[in-house]
C-alpha positions in Angstrom: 13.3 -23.0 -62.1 16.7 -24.2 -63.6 16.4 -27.1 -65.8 18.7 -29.2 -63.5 16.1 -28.7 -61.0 13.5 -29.6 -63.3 14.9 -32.8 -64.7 15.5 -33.8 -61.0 12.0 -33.3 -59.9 10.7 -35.2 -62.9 12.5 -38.3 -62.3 11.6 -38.2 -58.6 8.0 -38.1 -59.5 8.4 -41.0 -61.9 10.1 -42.5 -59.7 7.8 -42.6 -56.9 4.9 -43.5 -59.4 6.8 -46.5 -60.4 7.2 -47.4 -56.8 3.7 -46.6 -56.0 2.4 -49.3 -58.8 4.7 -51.7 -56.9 4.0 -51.1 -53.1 2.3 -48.2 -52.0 4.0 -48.6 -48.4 6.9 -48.5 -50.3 6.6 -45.9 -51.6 5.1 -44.1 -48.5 8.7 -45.3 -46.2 11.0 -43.5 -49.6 8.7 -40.6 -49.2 9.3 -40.1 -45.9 12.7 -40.5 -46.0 12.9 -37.9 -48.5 10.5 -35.8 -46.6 13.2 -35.7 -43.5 16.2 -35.8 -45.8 17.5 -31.8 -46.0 18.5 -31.7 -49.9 20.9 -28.7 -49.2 23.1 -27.7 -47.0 24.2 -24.0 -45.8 28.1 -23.7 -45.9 29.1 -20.1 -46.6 31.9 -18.4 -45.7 31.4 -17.4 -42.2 31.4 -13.6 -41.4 33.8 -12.0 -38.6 30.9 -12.3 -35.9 30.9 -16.2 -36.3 34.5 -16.5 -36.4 35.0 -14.8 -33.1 32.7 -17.1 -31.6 33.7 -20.1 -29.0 33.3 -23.6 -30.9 30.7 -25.9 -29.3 30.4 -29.5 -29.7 27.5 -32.1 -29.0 27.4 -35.6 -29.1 23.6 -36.6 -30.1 22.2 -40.1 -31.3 25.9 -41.2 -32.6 26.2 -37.9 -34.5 28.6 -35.0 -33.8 27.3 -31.6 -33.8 28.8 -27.9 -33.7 27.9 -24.8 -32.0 29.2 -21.2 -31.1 29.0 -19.1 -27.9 29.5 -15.9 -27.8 29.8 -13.9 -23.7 30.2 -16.7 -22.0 31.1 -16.5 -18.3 30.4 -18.8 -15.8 28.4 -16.2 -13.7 26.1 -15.8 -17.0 22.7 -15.2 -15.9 20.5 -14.6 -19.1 21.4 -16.9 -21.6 19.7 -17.3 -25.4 19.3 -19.6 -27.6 19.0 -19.5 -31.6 17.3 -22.2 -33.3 17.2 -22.2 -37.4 15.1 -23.6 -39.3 15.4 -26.4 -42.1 18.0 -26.1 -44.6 19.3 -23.7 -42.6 22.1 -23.0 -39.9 23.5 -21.2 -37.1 25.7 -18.9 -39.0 22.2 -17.2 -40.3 21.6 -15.5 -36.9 24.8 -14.1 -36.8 23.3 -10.6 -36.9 21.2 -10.9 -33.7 24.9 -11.9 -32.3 26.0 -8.3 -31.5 22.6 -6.5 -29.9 21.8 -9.4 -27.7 25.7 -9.4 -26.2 25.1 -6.0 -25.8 22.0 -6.4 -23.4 24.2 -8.6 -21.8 23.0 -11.9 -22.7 25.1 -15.2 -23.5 24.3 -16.3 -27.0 24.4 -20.5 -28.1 23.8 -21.6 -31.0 24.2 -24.9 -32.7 23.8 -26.8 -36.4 21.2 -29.2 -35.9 21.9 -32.9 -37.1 22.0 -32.9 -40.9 22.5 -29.1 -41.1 25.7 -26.7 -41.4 29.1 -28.1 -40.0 26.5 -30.8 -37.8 26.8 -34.5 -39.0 24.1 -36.6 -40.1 21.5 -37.0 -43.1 18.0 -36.9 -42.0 16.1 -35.3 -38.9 12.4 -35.2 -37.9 10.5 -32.9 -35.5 11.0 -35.3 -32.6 14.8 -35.6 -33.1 14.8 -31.7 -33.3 12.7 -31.6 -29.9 15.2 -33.9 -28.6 18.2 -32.2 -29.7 16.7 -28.9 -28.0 16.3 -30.7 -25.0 20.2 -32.1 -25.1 21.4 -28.6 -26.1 19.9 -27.0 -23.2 20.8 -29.8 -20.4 24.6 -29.4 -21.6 24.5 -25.5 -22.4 21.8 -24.2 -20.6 19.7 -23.3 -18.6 17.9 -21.1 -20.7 15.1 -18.8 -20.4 15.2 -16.9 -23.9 14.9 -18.4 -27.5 14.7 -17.3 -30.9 13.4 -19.8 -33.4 12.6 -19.6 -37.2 10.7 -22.4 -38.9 11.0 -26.0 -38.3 13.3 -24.7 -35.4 9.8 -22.9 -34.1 8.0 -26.2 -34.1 10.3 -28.2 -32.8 10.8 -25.6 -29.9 6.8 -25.5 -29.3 6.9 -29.1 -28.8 10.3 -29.3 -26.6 8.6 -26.2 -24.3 5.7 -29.1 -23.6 8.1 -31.3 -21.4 10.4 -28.6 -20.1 8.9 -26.9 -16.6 8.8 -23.1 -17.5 7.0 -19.6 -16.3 5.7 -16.5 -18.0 9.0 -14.8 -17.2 10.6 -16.9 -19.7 10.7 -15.3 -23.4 9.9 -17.5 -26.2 10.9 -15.6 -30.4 8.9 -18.3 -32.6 9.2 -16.4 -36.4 7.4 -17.6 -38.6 7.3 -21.5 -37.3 6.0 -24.5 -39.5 3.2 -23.7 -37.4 1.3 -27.1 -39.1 3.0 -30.1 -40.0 0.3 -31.5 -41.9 0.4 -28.0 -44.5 3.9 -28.9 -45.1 3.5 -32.7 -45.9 0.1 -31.6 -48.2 2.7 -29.5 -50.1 5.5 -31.7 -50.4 2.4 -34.4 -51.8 1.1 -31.7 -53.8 4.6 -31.0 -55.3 5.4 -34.8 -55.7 2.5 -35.6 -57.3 1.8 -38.3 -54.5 -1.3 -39.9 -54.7 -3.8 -40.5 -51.7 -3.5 -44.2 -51.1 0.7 -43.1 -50.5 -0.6 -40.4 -48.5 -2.8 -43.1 -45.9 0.5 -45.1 -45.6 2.5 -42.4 -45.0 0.2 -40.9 -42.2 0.5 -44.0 -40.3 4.3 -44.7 -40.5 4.3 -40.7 -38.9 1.7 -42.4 -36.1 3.5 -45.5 -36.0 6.5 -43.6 -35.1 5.5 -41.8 -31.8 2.1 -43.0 -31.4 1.2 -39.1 -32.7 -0.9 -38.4 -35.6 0.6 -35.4 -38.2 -1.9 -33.2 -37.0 -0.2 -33.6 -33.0 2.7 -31.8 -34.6 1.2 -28.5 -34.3 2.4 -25.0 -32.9 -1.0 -24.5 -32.5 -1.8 -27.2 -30.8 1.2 -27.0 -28.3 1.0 -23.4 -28.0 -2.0 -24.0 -25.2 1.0 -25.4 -23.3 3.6 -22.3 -23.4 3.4 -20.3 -20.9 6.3 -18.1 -21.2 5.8 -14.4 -23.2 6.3 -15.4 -26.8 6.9 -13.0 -30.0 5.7 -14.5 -32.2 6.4 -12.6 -36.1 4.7 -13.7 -39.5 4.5 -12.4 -42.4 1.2 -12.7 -45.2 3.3 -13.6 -48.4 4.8 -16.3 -46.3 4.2 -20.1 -49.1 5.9 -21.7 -46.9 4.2 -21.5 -43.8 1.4 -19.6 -44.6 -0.8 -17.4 -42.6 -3.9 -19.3 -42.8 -2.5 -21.6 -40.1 -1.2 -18.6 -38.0 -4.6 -17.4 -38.2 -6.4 -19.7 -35.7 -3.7 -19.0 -32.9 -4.7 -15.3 -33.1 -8.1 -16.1 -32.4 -7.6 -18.2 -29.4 -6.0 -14.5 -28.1 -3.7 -15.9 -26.1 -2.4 -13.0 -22.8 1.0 -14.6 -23.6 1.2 -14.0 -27.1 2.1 -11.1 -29.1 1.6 -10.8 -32.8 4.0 -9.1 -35.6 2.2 -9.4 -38.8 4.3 -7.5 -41.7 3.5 -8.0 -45.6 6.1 -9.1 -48.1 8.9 -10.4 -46.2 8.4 -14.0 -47.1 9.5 -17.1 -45.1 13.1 -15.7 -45.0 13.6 -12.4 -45.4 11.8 -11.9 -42.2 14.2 -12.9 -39.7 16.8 -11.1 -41.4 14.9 -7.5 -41.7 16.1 -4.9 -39.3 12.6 -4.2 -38.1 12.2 -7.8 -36.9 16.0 -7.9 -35.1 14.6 -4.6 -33.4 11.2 -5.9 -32.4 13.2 -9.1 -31.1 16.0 -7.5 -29.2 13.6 -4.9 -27.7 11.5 -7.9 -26.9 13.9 -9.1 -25.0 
């Protein structure tokens, strides 16, 4: 870790311990916020594929928002639709870009709020959910997605209010498949104690009436009934296997695994062999 890093994450944590002593629902609300907040943002140079693309816009919650389109035609009939995950943006699934025009589909994808070119600061799995739903009353419809991480969950839980069929084809690689592993991490790596934690359990409830454990791909995946790939990989800190694991189990007709080893939380929806199990899935 680079000492800038290091220095950073100390004073957070002493900061959050100060606050703690003061107010622990104080603390809970800056966690939160920080929890939401993405603390970088992806703004490469973007490669010839993204360049040739059509710029979107979308107006969301005050904020404006950019896409790209690639085969558009108003005749299109099998359209996609890339979601990225956290800290993330559209100009990562650039490669899927070519092989999916080629099987003749129309390819969207935007930077969600607080991501890439998109304005805003902060975003939560309900705005994400919302945003999805936005993206595909303007742009859509769409019966084919690719998702990779928080874009995964916040896809499960838009798939819950949108009518669908198993025709429809649903890419969820390796999703934050359970909320509540990613806040016991980001505690875990804050040094958060539990009375902070309580608080910050029931702002999440507060919020949508939801507890963090509704904000599940396991739990919505009872609720998807289109054909879902869904590709995770055991190395995976991020969002680990051990929650993937139960969703197996419930062996779902719908649901197809791709289990590789060593591929991480990123690499794997950049590996060929995962563009080729996609496209062909497709």
């Amino acid at each position: 870790m680079q000492l800038t890093k290091r220095l950073a994450i100390k004073y957070i944590r002493t900061k959050y311990k100060i606050l703690s002593q003061l107010s622990k629902r104080k603390a809970a609300e800056k966690a939160f916020e920080l929890f939401i907040t993405p603390q970088s943002r992806l703004r490469k140079v973007p490669s010839s594929t993204i360049q040739k693309a059509e710029t979107l816009t979308l107006g969301f919650n005050g904020l404006k928002t950019y896409g790209y389109r690639w085969n558009h035609s108003a005749s299109s009939e099998k359209k996609v639709l890339l979601l990225h995950g956290h800290e993330s943006s559209a100009v990562n699934f650039d490669h899927y870009v070519t092989p999916l025009v080629k099987k003749r589909y129309e390819v969207v994808a935007f930077d969600a709020p607080a991501h890439g070119k998109s304005e805003g600061k902060m975003i939560n799995a309900i705005d994400y959910k919302n945003y999805i739903l936005e993206v595909i009353h303007q742009f859509g419809p769409f019966t084919s997605f690719i998702s990779h991480s928080f874009g995964g969950l916040a896809l499960s839980l838009a798939l819950e209010e949108i009518p669908h069929n198993d025709k429809w084809k649903v890419v969820l690689i390796a999703p934050a498949t359970e909320s509540v592993t990613a806040i016991n991490n980001f505690f875990r790596h804050l040094r958060l104690d539990k009375e902070v934690r309580k608080e910050f359990d029931e702002l999440i409830t507060k919020a949508n009436n939801k507890p963090p454990v509704w904000y599940s791909v396991s739990r919505a995946s009872a609720y998807i009934k289109a054909q879902v790939l869904f590709l995770q990989d055991k190395q995976d800190h991020l969002t680990p296997f051990s929650d993937v694991e139960p969703i197996i189990a419930k062996q779902y007709p719908n649901f197809r695994f791709v289990i590789s080893d060593g591929l991480g939380h990123r690499k794997i929806y950049k590996d060929k062999s995962s563009v080729h199990a996609i496209t062909e899935f497709l």
